[in-house]
C-alpha positions as CSV (number, residue, x, y, z in Angstrom):
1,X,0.0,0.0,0.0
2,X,3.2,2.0,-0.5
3,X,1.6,4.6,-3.2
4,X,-1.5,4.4,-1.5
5,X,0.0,6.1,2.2
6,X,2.3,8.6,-0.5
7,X,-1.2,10.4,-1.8
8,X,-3.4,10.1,0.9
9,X,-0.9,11.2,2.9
10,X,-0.2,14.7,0.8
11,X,-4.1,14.8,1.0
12,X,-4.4,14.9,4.3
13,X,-1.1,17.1,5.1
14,X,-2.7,19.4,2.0
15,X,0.6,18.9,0.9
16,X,1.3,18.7,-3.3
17,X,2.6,15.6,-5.1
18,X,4.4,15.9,-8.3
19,X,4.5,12.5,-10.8
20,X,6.5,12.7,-13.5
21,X,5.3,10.2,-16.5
22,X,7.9,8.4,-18.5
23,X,6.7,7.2,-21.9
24,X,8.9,4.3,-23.3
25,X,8.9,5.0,-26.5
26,X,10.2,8.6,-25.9
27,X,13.4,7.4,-23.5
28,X,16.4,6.2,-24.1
29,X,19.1,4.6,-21.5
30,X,20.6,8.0,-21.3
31,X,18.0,10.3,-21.7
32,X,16.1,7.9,-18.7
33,X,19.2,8.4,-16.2
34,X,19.3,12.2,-16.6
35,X,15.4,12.6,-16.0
36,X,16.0,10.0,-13.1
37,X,18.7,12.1,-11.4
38,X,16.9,15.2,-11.6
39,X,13.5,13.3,-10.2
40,X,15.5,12.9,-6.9
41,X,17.3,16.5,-7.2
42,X,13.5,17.5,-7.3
43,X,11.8,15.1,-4.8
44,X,9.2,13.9,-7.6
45,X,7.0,11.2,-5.3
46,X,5.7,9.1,-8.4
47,X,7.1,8.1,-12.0
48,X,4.5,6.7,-13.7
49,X,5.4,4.6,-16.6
50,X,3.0,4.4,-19.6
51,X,1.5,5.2,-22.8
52,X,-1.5,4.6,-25.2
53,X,0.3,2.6,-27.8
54,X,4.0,1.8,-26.5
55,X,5.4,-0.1,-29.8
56,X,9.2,-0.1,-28.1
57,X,10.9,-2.9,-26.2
58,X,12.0,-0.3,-23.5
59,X,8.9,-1.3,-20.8
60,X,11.5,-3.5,-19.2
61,X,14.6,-1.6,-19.5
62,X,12.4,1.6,-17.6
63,X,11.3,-0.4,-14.7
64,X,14.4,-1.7,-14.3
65,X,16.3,1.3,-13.9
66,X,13.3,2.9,-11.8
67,X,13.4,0.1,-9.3
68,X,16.8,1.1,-8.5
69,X,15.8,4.6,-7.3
70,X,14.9,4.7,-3.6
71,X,11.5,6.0,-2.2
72,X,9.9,7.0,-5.5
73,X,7.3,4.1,-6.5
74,X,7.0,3.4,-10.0
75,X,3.3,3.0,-11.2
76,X,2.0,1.7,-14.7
77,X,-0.4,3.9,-16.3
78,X,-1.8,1.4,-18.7
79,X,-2.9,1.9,-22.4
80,X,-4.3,-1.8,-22.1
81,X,-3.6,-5.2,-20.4
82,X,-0.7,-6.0,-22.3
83,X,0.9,-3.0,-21.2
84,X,1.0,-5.5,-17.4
85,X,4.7,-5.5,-15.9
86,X,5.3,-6.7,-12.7
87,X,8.5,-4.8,-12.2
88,X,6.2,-1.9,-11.3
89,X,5.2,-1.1,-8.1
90,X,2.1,-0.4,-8.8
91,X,-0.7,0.1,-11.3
92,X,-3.7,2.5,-11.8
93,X,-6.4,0.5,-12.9
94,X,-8.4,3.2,-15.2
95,X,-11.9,3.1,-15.7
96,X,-12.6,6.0,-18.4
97,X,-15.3,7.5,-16.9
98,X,-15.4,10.0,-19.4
99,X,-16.4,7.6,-22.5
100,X,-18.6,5.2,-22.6
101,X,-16.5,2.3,-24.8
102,X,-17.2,-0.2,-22.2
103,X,-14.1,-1.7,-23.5
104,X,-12.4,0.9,-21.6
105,X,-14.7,0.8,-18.9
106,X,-14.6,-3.1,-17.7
107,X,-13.0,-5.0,-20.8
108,X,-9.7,-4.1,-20.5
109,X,-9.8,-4.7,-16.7
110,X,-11.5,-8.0,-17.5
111,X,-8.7,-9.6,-19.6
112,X,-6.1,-7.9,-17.2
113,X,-7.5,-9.4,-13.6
114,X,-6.2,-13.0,-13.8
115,X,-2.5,-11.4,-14.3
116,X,-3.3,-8.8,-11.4
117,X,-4.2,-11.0,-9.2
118,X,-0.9,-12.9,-9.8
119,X,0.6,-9.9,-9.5
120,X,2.3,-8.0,-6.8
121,X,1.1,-5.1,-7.8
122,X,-0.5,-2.6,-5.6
123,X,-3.8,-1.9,-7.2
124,X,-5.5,1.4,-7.6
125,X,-8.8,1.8,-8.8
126,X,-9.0,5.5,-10.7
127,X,-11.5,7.3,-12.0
128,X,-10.1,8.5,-15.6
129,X,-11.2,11.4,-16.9
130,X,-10.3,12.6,-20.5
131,X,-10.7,16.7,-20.5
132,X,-10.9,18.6,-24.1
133,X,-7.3,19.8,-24.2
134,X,-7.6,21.7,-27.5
135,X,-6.8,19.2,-30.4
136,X,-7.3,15.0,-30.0
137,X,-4.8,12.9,-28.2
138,X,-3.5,9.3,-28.8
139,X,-5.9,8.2,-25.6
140,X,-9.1,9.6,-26.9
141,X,-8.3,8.2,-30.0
142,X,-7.2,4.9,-29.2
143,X,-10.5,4.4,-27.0
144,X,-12.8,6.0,-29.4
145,X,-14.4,8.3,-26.7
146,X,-15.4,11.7,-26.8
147,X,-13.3,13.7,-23.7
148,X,-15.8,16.2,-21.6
149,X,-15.6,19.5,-22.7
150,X,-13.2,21.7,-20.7
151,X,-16.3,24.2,-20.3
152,X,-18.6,21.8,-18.8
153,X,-16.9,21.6,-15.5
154,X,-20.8,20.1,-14.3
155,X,-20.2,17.1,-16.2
156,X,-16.8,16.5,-14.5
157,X,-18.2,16.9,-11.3
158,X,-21.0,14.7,-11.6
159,X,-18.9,12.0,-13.8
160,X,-16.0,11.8,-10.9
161,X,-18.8,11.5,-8.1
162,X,-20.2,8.9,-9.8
163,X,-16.7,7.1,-9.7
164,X,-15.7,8.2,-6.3
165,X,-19.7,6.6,-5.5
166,X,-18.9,3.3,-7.1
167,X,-15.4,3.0,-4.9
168,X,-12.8,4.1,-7.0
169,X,-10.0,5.2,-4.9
170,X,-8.6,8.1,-7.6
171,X,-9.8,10.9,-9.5
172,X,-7.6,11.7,-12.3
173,X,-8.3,15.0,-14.7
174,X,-6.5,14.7,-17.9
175,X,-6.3,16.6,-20.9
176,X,-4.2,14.5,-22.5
177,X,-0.5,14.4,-23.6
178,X,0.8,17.1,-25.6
179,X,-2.8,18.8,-24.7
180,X,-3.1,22.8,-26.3
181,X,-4.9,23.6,-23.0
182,X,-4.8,22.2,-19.3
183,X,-8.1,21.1,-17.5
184,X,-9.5,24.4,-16.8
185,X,-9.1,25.9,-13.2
186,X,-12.9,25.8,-13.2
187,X,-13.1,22.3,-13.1
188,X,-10.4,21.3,-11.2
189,X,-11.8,23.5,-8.5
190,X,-15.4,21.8,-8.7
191,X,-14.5,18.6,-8.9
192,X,-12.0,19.1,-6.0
193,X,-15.0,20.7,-3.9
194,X,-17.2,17.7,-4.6
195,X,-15.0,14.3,-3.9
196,X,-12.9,12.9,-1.0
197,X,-10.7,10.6,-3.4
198,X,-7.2,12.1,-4.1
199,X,-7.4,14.4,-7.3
200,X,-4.7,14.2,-9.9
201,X,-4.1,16.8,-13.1
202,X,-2.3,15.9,-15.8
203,X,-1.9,17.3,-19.7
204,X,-0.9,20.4,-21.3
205,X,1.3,21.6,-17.9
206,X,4.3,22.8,-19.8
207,X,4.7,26.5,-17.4
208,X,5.5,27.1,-13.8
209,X,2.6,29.1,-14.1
210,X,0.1,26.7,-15.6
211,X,1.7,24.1,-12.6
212,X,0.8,26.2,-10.1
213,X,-2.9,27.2,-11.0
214,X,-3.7,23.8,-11.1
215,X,-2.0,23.5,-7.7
216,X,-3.9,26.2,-6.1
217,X,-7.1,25.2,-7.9
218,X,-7.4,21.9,-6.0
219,X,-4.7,19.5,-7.3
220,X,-3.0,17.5,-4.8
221,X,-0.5,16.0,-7.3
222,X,0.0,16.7,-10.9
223,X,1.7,14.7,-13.9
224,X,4.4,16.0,-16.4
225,X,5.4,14.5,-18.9
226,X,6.0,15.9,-22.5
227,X,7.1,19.1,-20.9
228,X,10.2,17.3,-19.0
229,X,11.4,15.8,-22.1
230,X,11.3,19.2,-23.7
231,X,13.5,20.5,-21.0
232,X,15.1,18.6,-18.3
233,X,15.5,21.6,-16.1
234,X,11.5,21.8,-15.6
235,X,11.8,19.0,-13.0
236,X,14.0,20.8,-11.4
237,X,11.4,24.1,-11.1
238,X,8.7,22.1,-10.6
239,X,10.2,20.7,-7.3
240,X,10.8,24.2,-5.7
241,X,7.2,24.7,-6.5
242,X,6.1,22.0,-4.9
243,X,8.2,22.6,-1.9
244,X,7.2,26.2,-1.4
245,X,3.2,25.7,-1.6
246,X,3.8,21.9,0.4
247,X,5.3,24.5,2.6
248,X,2.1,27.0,2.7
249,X,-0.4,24.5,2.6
250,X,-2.0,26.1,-0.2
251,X,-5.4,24.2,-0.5
């Protein structure tokens, strides 16, 4: 229950979590070792490892080098049950909320259980929600599903009740990889003001600024991922960000 304590605990402290997501087909061996030694400069508390297609042979070679890093769990954030690895820590089992492909709701987790449950995985059940980031991404095109519109922050709400109602332990807001526009402030705040779960934000935070809106709107972690690779050094600024609201308590 290692990731579990790590996010329920910045809940509770009203502390902020920063996950940095690691695509495999985007690394390389040394590409991988710089991000990794500028994820502990910055205290990042997750990587999580995933991707909607992931057509590389890299899965294993990530994992491995991640479960050499001390107190930062790596977590599979799964494009679909073959993406499995049990040199993860742990996994978050997405239900997309947002669509209603129901092989994206129950399929996937269907032809995935008998391997969890093998597993030593820690599992966590998370409410997925795609968010209109400006242009389609891999995810909402992979899953054929229409993301909520970034204006409709009642739809968000309502949809990550609904999940937080049928026990999923997670709420995640994401706009997608590469997204034009981040979940709007607007409906991170709502959503944040209607669930218990732990709310992550991810997609389209490429800015200090952007990173700390979504902060101060009601994130207790967010995910970068596209921006890192861009720019090493973001890590770096994102850390002292964290540190200085973790610091405040900024809500």
């Amino acid at each position: 229950m290692i990731v579990s304590k790590i996010l329920n605990k910045i809940k509770s402290l009203k502390h902020k979590g920063l996950a940095i997501l690691i695509d495999p087909d985007k690394v390389n061996e040394a590409s991988l070792n710089e991000l990794i030694i500028n994820a502990i400069r910055a205290n990042v508390d997750l990587f999580l490892v995933g991707g909607s297609l992931i057509s590389s042979d890299n899965m294993d070679m990530v994992l491995s080098k991640l479960n050499d890093v001390e107190n930062i769990p790596s977590v599979l954030f799964p494009g679909n049950s073959l993406h499995i690895n049990s040199k993860a820590d742990g996994i978050l089992l997405l239900s997309l909320l947002s669509g209603r492909n129901p092989d994206f709701l129950i399929g996937q987790h269907v032809l995935a259980a008998p391997a969890l449950k093998r597993s030593n995985l820690e599992i966590l059940p998370t409410a997925y929600l795609l968010v209109d980031g400006g242009k389609q991404t891999t995810a909402s095109y992979i899953s054929n599903t229409t993301p909520i519109p970034n204006d409709k922050a009642d739809i968000a709400v309502a949809t990550a009740m609904a999940g937080e109602m049928l026990g999923l332990k997670l709420t995640y807001l994401d706009a997608g990889s590469g997204a034009q526009n981040p979940v709007s402030l607007e409906m991170i705040e709502a959503v944040k003001a209607n669930i218990e779960t732990p709310l992550i934000v991810g997609g389209g935070i490429n800015t200090i600024e952007k990173a700390k809106n979504a902060y101060q709107a009601g994130a207790d972690m967010i995910v970068v991922g596209n921006a890192t690779e861009k720019d090493p050094n973001f890590i770096m600024e994102l850390g002292a960000l964290k540190k200085e609201l973790s610091t405040q308590k900024t809500i």
